[in-house]
Backbone bond lengths (Angstrom), bond angles and torsions (degrees), N, CA, C in turn:
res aa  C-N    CA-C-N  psi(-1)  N-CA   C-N-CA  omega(-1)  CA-C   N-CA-C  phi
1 X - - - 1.452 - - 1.531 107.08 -
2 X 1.584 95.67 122.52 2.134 66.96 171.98 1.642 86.91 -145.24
3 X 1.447 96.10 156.50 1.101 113.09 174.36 2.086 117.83 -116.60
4 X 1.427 100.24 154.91 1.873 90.66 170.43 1.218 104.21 -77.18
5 X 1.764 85.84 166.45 1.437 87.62 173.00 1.757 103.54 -133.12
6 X 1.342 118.31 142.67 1.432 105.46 -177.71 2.161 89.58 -106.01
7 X 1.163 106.36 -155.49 1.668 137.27 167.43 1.543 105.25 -151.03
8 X 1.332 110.30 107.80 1.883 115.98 144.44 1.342 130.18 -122.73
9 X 0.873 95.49 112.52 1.774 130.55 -161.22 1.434 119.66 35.21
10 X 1.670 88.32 68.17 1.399 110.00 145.05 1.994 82.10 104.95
11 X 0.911 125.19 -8.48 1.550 120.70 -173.22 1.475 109.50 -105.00
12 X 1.540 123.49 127.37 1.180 114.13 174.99 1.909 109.13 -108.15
13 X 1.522 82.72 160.45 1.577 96.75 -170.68 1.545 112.70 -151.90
14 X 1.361 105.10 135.83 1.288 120.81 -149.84 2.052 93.21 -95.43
15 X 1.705 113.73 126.40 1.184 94.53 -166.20 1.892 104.32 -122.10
16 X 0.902 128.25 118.53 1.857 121.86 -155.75 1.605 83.64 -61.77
17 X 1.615 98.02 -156.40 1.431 124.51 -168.24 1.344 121.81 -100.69
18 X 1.448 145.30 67.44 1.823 125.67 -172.05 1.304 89.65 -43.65
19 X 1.646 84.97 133.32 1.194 131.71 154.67 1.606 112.25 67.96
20 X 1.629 117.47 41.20 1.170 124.86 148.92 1.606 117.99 -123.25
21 X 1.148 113.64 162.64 1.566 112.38 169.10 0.976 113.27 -103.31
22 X 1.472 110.64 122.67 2.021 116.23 -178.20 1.268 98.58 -103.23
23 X 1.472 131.37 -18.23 1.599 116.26 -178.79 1.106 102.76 -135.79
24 X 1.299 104.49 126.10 1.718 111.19 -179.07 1.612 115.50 -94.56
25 X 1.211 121.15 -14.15 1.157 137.59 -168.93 1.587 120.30 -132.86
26 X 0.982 137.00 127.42 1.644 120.92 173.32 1.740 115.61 -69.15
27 X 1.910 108.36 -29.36 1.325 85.05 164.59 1.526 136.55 -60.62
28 X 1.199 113.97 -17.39 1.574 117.49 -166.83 1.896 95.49 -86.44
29 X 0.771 97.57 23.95 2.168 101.75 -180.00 1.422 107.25 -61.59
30 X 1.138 124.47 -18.09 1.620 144.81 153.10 1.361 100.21 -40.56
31 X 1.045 115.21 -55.93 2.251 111.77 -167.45 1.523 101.05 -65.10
32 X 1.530 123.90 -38.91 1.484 122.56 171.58 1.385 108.48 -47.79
33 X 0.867 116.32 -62.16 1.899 139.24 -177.83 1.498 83.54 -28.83
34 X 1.568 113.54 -71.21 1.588 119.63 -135.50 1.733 91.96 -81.04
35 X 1.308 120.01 -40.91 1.336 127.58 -175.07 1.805 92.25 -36.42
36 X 1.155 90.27 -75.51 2.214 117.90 -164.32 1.635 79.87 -17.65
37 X 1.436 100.19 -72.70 1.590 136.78 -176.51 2.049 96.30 2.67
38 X 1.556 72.64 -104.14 1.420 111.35 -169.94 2.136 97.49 -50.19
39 X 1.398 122.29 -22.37 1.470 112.99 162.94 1.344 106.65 -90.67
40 X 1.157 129.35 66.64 1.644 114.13 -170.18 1.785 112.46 -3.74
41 X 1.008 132.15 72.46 1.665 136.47 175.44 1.229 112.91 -133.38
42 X 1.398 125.07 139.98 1.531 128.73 178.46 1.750 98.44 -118.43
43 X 1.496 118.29 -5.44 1.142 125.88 -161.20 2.093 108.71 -107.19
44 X 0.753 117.94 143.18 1.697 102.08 -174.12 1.159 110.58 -165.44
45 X 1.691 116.06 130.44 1.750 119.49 175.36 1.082 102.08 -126.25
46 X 1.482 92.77 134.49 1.943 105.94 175.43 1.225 112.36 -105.07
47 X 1.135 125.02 178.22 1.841 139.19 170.91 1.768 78.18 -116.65
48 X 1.680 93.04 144.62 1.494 125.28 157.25 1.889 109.86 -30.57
49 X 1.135 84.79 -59.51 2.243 99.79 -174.92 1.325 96.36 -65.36
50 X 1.514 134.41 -19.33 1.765 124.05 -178.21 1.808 95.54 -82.23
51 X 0.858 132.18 -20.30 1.235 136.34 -164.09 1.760 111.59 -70.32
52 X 1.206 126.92 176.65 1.761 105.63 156.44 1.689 95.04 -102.90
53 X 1.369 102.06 171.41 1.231 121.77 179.02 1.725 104.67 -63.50
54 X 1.474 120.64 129.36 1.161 132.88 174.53 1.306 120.80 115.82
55 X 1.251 99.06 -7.03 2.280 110.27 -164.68 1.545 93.77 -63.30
56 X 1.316 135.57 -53.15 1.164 118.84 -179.09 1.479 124.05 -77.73
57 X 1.143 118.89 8.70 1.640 113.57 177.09 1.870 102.54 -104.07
58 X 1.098 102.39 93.50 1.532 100.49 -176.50 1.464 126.85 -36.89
59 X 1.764 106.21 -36.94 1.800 96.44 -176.29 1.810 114.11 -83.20
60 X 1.548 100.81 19.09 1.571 96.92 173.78 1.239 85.71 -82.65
61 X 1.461 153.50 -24.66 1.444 120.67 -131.48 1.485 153.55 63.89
62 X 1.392 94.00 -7.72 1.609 108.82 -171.84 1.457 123.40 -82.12
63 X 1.217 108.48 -15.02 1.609 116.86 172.71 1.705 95.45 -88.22
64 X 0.921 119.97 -34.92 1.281 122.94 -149.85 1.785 92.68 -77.37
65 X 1.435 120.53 -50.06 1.381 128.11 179.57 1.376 113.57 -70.45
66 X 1.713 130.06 -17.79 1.310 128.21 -168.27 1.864 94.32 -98.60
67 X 1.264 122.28 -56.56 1.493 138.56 166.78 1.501 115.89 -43.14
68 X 1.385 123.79 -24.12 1.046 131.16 151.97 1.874 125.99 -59.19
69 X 1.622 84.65 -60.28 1.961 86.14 172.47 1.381 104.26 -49.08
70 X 1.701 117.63 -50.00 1.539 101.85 -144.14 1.469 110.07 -76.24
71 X 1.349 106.94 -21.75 1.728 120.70 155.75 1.406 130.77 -44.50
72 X 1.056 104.34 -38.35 1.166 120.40 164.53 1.678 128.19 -59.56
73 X 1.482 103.93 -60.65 1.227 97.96 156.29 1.202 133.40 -86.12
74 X 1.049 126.41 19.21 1.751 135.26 -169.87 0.940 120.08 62.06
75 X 1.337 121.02 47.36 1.535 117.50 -179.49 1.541 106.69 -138.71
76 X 1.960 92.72 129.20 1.663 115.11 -163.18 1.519 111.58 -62.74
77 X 1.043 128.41 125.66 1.456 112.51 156.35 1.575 119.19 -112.36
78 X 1.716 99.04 152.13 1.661 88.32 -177.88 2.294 74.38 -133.54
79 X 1.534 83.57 175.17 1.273 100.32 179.52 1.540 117.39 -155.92
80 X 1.151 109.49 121.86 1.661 122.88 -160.82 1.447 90.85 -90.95
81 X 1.365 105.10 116.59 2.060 108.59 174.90 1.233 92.11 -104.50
82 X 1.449 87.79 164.08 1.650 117.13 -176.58 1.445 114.59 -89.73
83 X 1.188 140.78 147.75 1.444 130.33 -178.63 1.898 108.79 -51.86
84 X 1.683 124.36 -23.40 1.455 103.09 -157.68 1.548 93.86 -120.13
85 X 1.177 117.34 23.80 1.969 149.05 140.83 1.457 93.93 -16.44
86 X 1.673 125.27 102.43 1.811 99.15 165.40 1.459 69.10 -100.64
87 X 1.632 98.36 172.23 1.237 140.90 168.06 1.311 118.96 -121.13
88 X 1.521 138.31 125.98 1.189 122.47 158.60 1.378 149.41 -82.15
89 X 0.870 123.87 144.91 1.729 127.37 -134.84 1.514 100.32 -49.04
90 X 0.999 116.45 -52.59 1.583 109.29 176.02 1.241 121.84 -49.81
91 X 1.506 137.78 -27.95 1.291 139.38 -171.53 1.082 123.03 -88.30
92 X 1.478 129.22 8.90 1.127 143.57 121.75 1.562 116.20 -20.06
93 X 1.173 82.80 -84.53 1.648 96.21 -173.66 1.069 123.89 -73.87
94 X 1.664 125.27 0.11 1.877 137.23 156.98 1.241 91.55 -69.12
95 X 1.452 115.49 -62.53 1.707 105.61 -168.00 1.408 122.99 -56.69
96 X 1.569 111.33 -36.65 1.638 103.61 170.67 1.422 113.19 -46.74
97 X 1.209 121.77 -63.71 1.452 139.50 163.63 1.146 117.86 -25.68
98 X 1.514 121.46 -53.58 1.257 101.35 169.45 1.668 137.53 -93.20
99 X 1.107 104.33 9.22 1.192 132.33 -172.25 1.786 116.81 -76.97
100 X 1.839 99.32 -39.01 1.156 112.16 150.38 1.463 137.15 -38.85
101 X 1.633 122.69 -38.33 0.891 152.60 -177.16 1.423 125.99 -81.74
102 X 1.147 102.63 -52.20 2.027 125.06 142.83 1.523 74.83 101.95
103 X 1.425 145.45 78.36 1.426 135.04 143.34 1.300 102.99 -131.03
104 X 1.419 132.86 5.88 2.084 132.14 -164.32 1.344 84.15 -140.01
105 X 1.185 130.94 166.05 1.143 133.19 143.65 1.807 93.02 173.93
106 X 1.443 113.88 144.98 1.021 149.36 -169.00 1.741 133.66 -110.80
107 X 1.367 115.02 96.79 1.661 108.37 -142.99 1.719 102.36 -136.52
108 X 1.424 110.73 125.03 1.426 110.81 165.74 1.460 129.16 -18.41
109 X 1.643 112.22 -56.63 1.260 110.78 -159.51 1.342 111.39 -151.24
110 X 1.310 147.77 148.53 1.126 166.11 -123.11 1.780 97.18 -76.91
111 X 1.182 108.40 -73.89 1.519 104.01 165.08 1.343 137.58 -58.66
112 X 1.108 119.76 -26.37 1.464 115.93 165.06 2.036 110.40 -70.04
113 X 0.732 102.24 -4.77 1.821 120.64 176.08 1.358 102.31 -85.23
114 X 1.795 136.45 -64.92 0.676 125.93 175.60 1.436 113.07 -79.88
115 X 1.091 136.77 -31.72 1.464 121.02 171.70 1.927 114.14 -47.89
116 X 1.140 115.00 -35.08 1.417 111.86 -158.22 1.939 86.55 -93.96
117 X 1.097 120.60 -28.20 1.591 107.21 177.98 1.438 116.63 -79.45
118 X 1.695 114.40 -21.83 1.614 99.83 177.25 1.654 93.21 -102.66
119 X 1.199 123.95 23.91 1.689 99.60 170.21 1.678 99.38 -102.03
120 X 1.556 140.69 -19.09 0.783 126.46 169.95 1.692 126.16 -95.14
């Protein structure tokens, strides 16, 4: 799995692929871990399509089991959605929640992703 990696100001961040799928599964949330890993990055933005199928429908569980690993190891994720992104109604209110916490967070556009991962 590999991801780029850029530096903004002075912070590096590990950035997946638009418009490939790097995780097909939420159990394998381990390869994110190792990806960060092996890019020296604790910081990480996905596209919707890097995700597995279900991360935004909260009663799959699948955000909940992948957001867990990366918590685990301390590593931020943000995720740049697409305008035709549904969300399910509950995940609203996971993301407020986790947002508190500053490791999920959910952002229009490519820079507002990296702005909010190297300011914390």
């Amino acid at each position: 799995m590999e991801i780029k990696v850029v530096d903004h100001h002075g912070v590096r961040i590990g950035i997946g692929p638009a418009g490939e799928k790097l995780l097909l599964h939420a159990s394998k949330s381990s390869r994110l871990v190792e990806a960060c890993g092996n890019a020296g990055v604790d910081r990480l933005i996905l596209y919707p399509e890097n995700l597995p199928v279900g991360f935004f429908d909260l009663s799959s569980q699948v955000a909940g089991e992948v957001l867990h690993r990366l918590r685990l190891y301390k590593v931020r994720l943000a995720v740049v959605r697409t305008p035709e992104l549904e969300l399910s109604s509950r995940f609203g209110e996971m993301l407020t929640d986790e947002r508190r916490y500053g490791y999920f967070g959910l952002f229009h556009s490519l820079d507002e992703a990296v702005d909010w991962l190297s300011g914390g």
